[in-house]
C-alpha positions in Angstrom: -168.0 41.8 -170.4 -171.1 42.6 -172.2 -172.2 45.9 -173.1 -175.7 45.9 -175.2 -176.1 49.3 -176.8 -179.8 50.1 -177.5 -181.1 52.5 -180.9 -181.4 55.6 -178.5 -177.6 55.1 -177.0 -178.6 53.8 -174.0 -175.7 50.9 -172.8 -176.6 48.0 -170.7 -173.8 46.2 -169.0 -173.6 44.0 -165.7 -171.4 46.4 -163.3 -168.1 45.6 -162.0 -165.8 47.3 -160.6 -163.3 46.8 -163.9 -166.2 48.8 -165.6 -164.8 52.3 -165.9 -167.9 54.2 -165.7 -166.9 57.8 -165.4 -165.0 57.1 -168.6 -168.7 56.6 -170.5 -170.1 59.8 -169.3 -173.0 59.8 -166.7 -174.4 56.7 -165.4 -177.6 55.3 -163.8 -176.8 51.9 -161.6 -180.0 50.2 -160.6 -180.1 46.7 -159.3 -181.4 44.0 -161.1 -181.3 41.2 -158.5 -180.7 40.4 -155.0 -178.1 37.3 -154.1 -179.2 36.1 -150.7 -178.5 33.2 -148.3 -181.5 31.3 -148.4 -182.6 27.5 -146.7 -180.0 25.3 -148.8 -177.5 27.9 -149.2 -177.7 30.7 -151.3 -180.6 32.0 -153.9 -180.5 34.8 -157.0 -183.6 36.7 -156.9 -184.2 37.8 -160.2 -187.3 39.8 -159.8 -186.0 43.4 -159.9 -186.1 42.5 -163.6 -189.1 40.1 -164.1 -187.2 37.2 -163.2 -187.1 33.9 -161.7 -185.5 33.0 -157.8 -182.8 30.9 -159.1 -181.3 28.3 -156.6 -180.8 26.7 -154.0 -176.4 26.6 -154.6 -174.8 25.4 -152.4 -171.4 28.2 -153.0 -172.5 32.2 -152.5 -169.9 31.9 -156.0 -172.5 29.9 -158.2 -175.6 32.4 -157.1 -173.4 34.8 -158.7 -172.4 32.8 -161.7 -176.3 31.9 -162.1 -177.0 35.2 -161.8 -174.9 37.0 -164.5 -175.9 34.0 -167.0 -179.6 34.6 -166.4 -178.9 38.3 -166.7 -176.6 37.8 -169.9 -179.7 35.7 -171.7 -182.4 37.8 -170.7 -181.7 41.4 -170.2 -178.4 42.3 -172.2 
């Protein structure tokens, strides 16, 4: 797990549910990209964040991979 802590305190991390939030003090979740099925199988939209639609993958399990790699490089 990544967390990216910013100058102002403000932590950045990719939620899971082996994150203990509540732990950290309070939280604000917001969504930063939309896995879909899609024509091909399944696509990671990436443009909650200014992103790129990543895909076609065949496997729901490499949108997801794709998706926390692009995250991890460009956002953390």
């Amino acid at each position: 797990m990544t967390i990216t802590i910013e100058p102002d305190g403000t932590a950045r991390a990719i939620y899971t549910e082996a994150l203990d939030l509540d732990s950290m003090g309070a939280a604000t979740i917001a969504r930063a990209s939309h896995v879909e099925p899609c024509i091909g199988g399944w696509s990671a939209d990436m443009s909650p964040v200014a992103g790129p639609l990543l895909g076609p993958f065949r496997l729901r399990s490499k949108a997801l991979e794709a998706e926390v790699a692009w995250l991890e490089r460009n956002v953390l």
